[in-house]
PDB file of the backbone (N, CA, C, O) and the ligand in Angstrom, with CONECT records:
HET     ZN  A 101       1
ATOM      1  N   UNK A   1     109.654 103.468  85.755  1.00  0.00           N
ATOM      2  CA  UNK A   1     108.800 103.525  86.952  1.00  0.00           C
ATOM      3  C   UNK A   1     107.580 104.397  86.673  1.00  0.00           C
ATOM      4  O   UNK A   1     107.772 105.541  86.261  1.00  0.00           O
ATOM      5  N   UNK A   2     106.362 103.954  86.860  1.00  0.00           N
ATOM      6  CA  UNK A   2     105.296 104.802  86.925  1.00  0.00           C
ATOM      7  C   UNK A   2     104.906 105.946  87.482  1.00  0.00           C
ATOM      8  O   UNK A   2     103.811 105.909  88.042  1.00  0.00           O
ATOM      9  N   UNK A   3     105.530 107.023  87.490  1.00  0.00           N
ATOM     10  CA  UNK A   3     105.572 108.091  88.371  1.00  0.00           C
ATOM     11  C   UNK A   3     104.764 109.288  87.764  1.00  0.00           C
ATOM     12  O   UNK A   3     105.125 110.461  87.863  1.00  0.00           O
ATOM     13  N   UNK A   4     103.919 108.970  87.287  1.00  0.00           N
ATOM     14  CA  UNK A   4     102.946 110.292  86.311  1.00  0.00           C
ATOM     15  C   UNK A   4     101.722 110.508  87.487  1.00  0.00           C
ATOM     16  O   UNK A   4     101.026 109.729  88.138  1.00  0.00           O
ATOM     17  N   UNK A   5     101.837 111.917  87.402  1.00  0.00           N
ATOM     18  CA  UNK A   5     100.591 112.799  88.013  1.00  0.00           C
ATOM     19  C   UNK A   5      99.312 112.382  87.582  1.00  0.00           C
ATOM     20  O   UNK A   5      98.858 112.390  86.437  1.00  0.00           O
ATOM     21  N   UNK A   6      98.704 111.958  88.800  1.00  0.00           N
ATOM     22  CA  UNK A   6      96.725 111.294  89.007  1.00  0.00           C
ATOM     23  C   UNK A   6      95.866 112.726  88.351  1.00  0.00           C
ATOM     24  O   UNK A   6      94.778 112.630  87.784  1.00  0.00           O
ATOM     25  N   UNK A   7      96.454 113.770  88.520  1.00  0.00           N
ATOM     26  CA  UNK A   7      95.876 114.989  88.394  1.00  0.00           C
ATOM     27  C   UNK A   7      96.585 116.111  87.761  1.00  0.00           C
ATOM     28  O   UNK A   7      97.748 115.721  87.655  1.00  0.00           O
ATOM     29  N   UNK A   8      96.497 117.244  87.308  1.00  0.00           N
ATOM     30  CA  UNK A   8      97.072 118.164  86.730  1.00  0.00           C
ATOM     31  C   UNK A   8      98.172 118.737  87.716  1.00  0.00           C
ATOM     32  O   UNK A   8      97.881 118.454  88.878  1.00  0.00           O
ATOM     33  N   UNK A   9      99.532 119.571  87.584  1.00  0.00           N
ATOM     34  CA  UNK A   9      99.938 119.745  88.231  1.00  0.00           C
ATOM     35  C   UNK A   9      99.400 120.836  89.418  1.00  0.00           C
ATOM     36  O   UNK A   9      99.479 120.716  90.640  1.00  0.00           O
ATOM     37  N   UNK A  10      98.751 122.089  88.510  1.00  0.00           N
ATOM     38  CA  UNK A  10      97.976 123.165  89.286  1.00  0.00           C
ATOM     39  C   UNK A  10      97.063 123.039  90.003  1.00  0.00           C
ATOM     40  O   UNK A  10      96.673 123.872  90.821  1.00  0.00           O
ATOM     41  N   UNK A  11      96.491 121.713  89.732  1.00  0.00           N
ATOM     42  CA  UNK A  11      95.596 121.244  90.618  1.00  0.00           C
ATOM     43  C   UNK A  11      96.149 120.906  91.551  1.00  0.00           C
ATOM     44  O   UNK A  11      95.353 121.007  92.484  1.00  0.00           O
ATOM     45  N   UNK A  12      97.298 120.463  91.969  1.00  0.00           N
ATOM     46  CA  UNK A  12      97.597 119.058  92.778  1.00  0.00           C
ATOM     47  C   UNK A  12      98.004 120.330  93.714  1.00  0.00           C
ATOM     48  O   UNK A  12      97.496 120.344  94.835  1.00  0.00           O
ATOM     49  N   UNK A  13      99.009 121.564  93.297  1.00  0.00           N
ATOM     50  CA  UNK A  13      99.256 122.362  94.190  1.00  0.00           C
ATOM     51  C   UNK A  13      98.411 122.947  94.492  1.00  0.00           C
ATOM     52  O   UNK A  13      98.340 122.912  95.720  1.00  0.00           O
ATOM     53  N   UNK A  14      97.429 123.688  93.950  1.00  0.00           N
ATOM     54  CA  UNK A  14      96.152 123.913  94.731  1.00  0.00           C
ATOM     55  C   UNK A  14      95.405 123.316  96.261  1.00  0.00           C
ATOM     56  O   UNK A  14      94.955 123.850  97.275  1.00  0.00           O
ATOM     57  N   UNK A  15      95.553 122.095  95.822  1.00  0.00           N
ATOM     58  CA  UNK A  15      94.875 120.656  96.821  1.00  0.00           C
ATOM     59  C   UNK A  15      96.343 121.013  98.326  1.00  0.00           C
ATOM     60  O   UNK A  15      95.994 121.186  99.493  1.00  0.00           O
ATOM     61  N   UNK A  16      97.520 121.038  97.986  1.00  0.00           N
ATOM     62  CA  UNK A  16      98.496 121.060  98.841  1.00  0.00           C
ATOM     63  C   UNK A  16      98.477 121.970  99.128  1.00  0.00           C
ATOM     64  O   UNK A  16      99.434 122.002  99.901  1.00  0.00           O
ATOM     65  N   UNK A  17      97.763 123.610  99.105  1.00  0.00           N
ATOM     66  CA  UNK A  17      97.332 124.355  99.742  1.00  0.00           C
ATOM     67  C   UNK A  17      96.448 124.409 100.530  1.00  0.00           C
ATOM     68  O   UNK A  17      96.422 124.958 101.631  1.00  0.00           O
ATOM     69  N   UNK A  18      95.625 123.795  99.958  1.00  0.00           N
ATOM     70  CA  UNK A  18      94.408 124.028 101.215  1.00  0.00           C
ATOM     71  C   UNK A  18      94.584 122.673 102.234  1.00  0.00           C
ATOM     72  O   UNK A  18      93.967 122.679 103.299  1.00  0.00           O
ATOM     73  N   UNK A  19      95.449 121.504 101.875  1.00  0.00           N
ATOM     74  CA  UNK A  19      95.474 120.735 102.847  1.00  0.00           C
ATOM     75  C   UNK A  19      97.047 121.467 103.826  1.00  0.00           C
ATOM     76  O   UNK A  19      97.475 120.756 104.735  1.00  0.00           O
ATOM     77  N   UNK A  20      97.507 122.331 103.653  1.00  0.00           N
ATOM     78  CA  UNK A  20      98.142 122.828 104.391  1.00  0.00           C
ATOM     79  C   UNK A  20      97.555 123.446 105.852  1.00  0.00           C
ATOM     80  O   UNK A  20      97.642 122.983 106.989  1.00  0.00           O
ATOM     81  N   UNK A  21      96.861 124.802 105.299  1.00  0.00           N
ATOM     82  CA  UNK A  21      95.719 125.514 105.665  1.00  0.00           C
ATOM     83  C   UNK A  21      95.091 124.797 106.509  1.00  0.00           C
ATOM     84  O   UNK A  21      95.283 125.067 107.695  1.00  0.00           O
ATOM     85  N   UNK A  22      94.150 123.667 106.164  1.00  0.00           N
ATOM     86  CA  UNK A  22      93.713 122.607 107.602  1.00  0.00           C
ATOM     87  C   UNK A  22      94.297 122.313 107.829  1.00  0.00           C
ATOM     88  O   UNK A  22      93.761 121.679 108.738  1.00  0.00           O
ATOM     89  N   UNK A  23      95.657 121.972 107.936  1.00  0.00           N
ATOM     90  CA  UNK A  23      95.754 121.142 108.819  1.00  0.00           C
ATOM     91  C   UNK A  23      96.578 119.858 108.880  1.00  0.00           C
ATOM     92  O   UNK A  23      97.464 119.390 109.596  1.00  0.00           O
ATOM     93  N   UNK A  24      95.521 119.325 107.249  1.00  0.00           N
ATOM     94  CA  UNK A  24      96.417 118.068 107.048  1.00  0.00           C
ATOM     95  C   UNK A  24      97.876 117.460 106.690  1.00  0.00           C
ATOM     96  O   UNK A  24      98.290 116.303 106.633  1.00  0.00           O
ATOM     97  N   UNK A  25      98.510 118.781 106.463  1.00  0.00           N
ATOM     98  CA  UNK A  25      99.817 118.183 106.039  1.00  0.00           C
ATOM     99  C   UNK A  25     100.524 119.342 106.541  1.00  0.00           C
ATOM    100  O   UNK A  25     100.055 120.479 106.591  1.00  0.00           O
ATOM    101  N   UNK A  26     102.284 118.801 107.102  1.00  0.00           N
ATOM    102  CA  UNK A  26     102.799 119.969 107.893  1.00  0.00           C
ATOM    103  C   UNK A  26     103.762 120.397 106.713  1.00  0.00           C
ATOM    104  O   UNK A  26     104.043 119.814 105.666  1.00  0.00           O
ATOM    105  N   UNK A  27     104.088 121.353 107.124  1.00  0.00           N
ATOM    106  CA  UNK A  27     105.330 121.816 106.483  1.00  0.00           C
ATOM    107  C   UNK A  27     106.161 121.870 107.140  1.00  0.00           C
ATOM    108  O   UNK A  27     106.257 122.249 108.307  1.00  0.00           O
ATOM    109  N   UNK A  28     107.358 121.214 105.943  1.00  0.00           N
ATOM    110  CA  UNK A  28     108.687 120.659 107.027  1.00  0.00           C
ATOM    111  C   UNK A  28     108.617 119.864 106.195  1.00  0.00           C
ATOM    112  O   UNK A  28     107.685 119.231 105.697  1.00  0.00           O
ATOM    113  N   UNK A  29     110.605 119.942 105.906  1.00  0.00           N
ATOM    114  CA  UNK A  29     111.417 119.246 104.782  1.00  0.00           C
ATOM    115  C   UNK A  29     111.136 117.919 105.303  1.00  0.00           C
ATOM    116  O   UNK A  29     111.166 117.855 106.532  1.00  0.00           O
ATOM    117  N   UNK A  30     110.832 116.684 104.587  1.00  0.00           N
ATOM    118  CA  UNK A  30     111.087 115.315 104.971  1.00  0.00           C
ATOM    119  C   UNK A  30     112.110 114.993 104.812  1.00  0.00           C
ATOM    120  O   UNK A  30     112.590 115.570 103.836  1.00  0.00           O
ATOM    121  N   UNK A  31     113.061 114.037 105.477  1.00  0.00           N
ATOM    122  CA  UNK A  31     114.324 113.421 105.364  1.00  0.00           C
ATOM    123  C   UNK A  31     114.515 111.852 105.405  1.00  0.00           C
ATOM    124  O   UNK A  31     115.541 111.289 105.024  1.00  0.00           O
ATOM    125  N   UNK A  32     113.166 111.085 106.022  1.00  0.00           N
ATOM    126  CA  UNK A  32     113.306 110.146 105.692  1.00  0.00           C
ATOM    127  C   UNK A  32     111.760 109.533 105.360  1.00  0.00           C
ATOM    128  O   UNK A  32     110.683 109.709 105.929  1.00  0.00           O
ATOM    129  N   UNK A  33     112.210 108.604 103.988  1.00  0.00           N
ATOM    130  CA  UNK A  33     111.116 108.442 102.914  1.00  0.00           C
ATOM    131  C   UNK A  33     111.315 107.014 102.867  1.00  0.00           C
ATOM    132  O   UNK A  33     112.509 106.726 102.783  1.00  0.00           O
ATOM    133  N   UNK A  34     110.442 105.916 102.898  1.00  0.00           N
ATOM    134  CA  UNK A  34     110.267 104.504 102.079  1.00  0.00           C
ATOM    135  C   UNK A  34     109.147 104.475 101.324  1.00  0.00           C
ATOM    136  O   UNK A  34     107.932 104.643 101.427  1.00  0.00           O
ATOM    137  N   UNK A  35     110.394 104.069 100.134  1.00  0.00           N
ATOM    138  CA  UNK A  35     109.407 104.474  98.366  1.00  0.00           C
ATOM    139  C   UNK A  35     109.138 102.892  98.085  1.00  0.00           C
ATOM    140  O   UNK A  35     109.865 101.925  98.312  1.00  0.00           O
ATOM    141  N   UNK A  36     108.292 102.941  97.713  1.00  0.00           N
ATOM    142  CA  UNK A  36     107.766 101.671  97.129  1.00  0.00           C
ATOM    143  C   UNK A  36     106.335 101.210  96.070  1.00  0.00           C
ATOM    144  O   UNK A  36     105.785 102.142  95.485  1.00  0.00           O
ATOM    145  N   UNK A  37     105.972 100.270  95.932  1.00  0.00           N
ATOM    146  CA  UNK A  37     104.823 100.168  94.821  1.00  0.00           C
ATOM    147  C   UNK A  37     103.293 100.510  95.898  1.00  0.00           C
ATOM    148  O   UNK A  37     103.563 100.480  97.098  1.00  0.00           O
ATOM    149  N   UNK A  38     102.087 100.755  95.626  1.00  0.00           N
ATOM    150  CA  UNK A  38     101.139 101.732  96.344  1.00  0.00           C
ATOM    151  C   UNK A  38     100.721 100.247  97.129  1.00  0.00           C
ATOM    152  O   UNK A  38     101.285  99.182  96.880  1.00  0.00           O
ATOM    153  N   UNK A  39      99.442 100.443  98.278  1.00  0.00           N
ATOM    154  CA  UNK A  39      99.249  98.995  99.045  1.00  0.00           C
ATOM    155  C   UNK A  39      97.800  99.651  99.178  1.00  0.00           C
ATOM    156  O   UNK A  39      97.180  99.184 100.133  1.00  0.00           O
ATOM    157  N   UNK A  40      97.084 100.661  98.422  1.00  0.00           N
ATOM    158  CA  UNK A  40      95.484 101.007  98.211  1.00  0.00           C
ATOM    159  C   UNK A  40      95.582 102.179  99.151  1.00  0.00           C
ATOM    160  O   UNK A  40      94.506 102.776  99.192  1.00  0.00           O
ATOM    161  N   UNK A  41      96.643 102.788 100.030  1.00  0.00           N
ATOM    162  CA  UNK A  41      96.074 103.628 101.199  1.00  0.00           C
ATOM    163  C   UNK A  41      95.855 104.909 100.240  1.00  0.00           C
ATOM    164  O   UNK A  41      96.320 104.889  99.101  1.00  0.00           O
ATOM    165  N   UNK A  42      95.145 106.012 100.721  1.00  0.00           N
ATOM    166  CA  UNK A  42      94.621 106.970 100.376  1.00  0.00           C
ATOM    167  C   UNK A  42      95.690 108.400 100.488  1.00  0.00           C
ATOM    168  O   UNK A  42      96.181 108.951 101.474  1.00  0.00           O
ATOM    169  N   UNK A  43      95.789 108.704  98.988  1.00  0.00           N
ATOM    170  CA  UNK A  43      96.856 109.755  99.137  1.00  0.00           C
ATOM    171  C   UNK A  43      96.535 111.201  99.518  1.00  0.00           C
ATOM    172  O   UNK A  43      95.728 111.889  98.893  1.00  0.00           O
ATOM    173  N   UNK A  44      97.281 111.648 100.675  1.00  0.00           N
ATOM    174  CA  UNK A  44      96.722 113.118 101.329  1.00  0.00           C
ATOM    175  C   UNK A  44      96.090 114.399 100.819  1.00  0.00           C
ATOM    176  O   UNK A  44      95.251 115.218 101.195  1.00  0.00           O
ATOM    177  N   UNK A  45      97.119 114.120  99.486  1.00  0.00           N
ATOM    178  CA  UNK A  45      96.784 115.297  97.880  1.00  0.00           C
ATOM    179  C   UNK A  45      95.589 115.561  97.386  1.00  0.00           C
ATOM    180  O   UNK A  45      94.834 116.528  97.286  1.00  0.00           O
ATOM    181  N   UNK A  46      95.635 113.813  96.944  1.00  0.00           N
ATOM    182  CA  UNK A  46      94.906 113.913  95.528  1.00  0.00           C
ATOM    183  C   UNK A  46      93.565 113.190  96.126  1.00  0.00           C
ATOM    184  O   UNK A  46      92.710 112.940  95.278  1.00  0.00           O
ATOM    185  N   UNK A  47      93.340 112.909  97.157  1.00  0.00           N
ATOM    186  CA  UNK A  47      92.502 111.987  97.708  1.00  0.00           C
ATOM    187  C   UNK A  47      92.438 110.347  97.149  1.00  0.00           C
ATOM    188  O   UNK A  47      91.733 109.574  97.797  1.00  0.00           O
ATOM    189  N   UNK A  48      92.932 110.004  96.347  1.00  0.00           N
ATOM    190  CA  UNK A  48      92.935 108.808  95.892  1.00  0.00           C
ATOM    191  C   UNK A  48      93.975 108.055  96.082  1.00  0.00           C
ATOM    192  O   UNK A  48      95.107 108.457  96.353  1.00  0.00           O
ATOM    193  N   UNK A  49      93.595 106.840  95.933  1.00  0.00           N
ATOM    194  CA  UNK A  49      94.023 105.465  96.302  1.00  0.00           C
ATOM    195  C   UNK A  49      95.439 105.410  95.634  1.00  0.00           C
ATOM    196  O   UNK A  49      95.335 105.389  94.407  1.00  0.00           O
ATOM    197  N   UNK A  50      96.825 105.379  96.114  1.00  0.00           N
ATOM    198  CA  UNK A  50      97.763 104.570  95.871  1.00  0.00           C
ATOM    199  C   UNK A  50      97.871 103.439  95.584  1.00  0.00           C
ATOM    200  O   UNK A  50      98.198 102.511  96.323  1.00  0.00           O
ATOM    201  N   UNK A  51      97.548 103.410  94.249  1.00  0.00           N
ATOM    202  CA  UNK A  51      97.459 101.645  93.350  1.00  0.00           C
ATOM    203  C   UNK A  51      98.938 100.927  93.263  1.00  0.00           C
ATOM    204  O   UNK A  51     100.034 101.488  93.251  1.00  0.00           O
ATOM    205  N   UNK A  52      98.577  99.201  93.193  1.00  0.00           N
ATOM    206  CA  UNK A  52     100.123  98.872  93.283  1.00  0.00           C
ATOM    207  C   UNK A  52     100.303  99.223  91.952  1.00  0.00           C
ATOM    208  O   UNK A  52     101.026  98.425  91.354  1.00  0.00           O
ATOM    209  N   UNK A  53      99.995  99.909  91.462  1.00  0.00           N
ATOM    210  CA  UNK A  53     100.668  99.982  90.038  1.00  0.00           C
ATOM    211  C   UNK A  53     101.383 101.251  89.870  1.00  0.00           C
ATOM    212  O   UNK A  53     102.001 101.553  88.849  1.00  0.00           O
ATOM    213  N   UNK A  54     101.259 102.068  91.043  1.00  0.00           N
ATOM    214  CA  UNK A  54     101.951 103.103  91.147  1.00  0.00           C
ATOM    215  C   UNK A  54     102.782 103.524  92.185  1.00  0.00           C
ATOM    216  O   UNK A  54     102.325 103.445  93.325  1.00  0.00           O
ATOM    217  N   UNK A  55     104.469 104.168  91.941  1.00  0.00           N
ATOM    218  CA  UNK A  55     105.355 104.417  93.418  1.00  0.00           C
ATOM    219  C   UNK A  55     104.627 105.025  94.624  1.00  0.00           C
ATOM    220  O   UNK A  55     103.890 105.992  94.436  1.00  0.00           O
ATOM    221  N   UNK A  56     104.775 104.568  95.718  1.00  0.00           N
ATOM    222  CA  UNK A  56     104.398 105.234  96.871  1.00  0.00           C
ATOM    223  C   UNK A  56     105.552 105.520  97.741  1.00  0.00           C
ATOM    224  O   UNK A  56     106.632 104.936  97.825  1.00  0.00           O
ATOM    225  N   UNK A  57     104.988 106.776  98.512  1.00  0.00           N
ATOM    226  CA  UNK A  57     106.005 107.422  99.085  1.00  0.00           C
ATOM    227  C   UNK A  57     105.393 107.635 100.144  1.00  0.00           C
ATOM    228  O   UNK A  57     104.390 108.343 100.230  1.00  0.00           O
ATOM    229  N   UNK A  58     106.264 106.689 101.611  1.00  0.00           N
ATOM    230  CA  UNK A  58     105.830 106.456 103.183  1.00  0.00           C
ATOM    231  C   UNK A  58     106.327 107.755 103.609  1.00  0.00           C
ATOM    232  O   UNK A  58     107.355 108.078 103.012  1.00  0.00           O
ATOM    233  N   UNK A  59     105.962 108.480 104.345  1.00  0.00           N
ATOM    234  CA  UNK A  59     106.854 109.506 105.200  1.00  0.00           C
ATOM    235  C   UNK A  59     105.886 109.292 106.321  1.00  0.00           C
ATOM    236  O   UNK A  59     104.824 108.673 106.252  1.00  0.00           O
ATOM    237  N   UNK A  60     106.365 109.848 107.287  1.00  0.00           N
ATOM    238  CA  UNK A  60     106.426 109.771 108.868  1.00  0.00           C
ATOM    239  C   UNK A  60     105.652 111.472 109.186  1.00  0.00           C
ATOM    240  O   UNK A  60     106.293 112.255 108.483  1.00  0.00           O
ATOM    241  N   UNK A  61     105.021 111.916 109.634  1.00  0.00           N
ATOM    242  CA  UNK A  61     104.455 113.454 109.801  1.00  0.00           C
ATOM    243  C   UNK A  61     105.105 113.740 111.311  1.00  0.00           C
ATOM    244  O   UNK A  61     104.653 113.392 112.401  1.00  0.00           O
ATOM    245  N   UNK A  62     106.002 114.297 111.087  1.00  0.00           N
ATOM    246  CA  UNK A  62     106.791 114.927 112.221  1.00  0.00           C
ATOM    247  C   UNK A  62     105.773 115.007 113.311  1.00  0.00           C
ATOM    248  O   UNK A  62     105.726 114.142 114.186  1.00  0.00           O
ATOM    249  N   UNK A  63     104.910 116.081 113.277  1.00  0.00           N
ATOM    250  CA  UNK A  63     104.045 116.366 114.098  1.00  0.00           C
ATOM    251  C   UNK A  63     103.242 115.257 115.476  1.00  0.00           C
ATOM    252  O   UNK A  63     103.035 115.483 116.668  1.00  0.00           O
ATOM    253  N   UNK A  64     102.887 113.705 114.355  1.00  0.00           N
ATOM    254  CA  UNK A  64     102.137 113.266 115.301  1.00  0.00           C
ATOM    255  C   UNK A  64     102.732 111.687 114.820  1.00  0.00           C
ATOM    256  O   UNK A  64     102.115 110.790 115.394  1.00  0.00           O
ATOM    257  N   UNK A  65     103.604 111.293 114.056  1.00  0.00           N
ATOM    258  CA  UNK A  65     104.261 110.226 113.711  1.00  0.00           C
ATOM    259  C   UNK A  65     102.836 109.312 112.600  1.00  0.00           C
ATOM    260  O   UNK A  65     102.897 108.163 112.163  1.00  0.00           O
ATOM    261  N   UNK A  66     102.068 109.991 112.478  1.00  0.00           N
ATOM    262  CA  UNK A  66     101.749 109.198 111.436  1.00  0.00           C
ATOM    263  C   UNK A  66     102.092 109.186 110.034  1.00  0.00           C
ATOM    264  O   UNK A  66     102.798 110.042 109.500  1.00  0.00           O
ATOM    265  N   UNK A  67     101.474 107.995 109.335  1.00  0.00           N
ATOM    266  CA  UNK A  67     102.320 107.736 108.415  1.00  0.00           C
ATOM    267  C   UNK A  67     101.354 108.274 106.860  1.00  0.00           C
ATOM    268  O   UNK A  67     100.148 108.277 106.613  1.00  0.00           O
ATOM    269  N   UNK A  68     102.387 108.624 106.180  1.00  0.00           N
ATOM    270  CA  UNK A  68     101.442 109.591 105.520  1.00  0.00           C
ATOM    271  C   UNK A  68     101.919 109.084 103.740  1.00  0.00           C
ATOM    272  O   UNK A  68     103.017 109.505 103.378  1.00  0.00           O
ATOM    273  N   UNK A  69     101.264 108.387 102.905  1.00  0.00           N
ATOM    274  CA  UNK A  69     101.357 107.648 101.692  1.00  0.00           C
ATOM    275  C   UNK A  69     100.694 108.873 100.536  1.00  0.00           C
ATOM    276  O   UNK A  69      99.605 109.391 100.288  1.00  0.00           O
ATOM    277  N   UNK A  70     101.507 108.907 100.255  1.00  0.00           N
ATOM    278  CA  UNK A  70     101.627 109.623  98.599  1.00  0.00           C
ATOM    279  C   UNK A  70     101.784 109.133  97.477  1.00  0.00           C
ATOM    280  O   UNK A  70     102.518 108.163  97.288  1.00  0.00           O
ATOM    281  N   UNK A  71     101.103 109.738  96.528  1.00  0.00           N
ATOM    282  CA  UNK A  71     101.852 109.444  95.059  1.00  0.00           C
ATOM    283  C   UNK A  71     103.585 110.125  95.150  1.00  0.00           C
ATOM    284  O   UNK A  71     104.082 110.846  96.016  1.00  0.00           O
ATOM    285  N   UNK A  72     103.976 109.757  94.338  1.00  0.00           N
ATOM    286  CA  UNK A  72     105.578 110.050  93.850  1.00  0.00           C
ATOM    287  C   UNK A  72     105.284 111.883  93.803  1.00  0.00           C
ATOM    288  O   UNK A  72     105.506 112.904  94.454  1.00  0.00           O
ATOM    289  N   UNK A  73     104.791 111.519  92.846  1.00  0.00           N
ATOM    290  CA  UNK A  73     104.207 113.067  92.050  1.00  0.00           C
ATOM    291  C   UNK A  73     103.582 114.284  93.034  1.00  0.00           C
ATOM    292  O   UNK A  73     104.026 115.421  93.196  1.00  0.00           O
ATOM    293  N   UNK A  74     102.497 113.704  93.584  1.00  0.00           N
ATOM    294  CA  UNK A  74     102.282 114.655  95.133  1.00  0.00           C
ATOM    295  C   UNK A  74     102.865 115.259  95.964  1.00  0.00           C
ATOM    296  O   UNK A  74     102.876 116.438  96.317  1.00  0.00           O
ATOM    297  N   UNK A  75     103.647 113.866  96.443  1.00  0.00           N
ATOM    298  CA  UNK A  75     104.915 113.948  97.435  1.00  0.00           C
ATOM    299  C   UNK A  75     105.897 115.120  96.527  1.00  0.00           C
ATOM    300  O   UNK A  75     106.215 116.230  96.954  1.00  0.00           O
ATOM    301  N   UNK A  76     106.183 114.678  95.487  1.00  0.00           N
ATOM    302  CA  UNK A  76     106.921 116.154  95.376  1.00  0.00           C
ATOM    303  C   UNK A  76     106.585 117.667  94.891  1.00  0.00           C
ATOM    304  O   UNK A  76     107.265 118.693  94.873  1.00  0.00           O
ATOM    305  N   UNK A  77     105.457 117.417  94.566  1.00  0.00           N
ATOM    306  CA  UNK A  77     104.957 119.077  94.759  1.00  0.00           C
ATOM    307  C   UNK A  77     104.578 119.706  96.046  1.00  0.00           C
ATOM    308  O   UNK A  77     104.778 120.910  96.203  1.00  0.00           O
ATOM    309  N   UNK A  78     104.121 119.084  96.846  1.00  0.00           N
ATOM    310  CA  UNK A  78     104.076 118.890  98.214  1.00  0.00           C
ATOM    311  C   UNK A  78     105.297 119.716  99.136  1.00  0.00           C
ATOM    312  O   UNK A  78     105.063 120.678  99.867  1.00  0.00           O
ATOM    313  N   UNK A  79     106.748 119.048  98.894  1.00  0.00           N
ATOM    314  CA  UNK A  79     108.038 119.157  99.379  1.00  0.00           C
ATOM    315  C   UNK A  79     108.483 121.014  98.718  1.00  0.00           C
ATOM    316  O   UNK A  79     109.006 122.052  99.123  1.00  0.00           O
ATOM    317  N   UNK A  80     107.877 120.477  97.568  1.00  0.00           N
ATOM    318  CA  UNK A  80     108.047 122.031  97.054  1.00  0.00           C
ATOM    319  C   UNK A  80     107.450 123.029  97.499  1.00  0.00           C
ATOM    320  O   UNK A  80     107.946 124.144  97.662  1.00  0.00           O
ATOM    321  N   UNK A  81     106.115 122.630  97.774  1.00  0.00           N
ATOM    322  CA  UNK A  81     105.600 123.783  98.702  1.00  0.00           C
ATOM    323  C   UNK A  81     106.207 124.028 100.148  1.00  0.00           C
ATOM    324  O   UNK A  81     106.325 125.146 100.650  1.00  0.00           O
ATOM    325  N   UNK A  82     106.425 123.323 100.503  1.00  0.00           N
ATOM    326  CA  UNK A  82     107.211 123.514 102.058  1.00  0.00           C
ATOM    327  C   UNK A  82     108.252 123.623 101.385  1.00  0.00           C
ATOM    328  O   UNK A  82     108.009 124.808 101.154  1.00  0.00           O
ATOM    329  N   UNK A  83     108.999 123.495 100.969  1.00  0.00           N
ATOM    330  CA  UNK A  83     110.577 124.437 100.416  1.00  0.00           C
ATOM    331  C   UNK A  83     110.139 125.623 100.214  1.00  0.00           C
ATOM    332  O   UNK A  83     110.904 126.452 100.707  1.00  0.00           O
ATOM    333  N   UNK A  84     108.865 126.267  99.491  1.00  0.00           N
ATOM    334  CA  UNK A  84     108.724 127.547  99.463  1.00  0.00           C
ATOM    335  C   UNK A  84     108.417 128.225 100.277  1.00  0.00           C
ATOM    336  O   UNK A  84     108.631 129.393  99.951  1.00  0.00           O
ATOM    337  N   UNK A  85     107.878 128.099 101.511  1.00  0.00           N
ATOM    338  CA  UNK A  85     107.074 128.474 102.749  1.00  0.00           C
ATOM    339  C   UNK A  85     108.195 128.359 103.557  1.00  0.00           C
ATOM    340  O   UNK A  85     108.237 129.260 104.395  1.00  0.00           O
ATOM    341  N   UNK A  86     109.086 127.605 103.605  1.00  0.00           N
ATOM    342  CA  UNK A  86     110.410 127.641 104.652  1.00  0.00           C
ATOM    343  C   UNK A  86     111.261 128.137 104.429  1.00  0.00           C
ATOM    344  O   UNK A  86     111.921 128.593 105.363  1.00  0.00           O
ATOM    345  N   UNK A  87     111.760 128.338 102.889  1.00  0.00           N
ATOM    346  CA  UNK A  87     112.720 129.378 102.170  1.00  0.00           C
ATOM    347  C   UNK A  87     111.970 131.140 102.630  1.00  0.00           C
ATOM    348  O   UNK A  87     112.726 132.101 102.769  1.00  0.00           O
ATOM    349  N   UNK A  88     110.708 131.250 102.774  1.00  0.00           N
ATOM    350  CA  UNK A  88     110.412 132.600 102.090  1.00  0.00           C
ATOM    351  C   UNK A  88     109.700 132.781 104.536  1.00  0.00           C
ATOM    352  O   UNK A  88     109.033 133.596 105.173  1.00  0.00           O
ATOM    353  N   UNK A  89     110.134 132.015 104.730  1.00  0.00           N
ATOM    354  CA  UNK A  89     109.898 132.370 106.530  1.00  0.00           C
ATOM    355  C   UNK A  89     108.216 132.713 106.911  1.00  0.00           C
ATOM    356  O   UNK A  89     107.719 133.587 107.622  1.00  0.00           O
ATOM    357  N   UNK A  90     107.657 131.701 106.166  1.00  0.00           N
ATOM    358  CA  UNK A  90     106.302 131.859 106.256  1.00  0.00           C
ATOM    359  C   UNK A  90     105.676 130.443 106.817  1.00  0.00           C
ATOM    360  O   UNK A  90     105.484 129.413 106.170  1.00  0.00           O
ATOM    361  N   UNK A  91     105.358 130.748 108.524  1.00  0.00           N
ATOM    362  CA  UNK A  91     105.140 130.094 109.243  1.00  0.00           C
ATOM    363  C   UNK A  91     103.430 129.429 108.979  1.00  0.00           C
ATOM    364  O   UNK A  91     103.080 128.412 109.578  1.00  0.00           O
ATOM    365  N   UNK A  92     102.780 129.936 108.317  1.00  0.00           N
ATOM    366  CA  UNK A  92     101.658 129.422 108.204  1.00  0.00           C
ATOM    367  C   UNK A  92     101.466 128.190 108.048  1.00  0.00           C
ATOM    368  O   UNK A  92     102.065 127.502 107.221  1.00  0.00           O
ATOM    369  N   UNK A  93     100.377 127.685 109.041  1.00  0.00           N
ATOM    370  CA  UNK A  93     100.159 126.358 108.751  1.00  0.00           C
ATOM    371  C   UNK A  93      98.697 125.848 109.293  1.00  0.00           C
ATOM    372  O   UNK A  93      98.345 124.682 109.115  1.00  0.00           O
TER     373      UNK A  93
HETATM  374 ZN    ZN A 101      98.158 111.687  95.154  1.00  0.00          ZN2+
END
């Protein structure tokens, strides 16, 4: 499966910081995910296009039910950052 990082990893967590910070992405464990090949939508991270040539990952944004398409790779540095921010009781968002 094609699951390789669009971008460096330090970058990508970088990017999932500051889209925290605004706004754009909540923190909060996801639990339900439909993975599949990309359909062009624009990934929250990395800003770029989810190609069908690469896994995409649907999640749902608690907050306002929209639907929020990732790379594989994003999506889980992403999760990691909200595992670290929810492990360590740091409400920022
Ligand atoms: Zn991405």
């Amino acid at each position: 499966m094609p699951t390789e990082a669009v971008l460096p990893e330090s970058e990508l967590r970088s990017r999932v910081q500051e889209r925290i910070k605004d706004g754009r992405l909540p923190v909060e464990f996801i639990t339900l995910i439909n993975g599949g090949f990309g359909g062009g939508q624009t990934c929250p991270v990395c800003d770029k296009p989810v190609t069908r040539d690469k896994v995409e990952y649907d999640v749902v944004d608690p907050r306002n039910a929209d639907h929020l398409i990732f790379h594989f790779a994003c999506y889980v540095i992403w999760q990691r950052e909200c595992a670290r921010r929810i492990r360590a009781g740091d409400s920022e968002r």
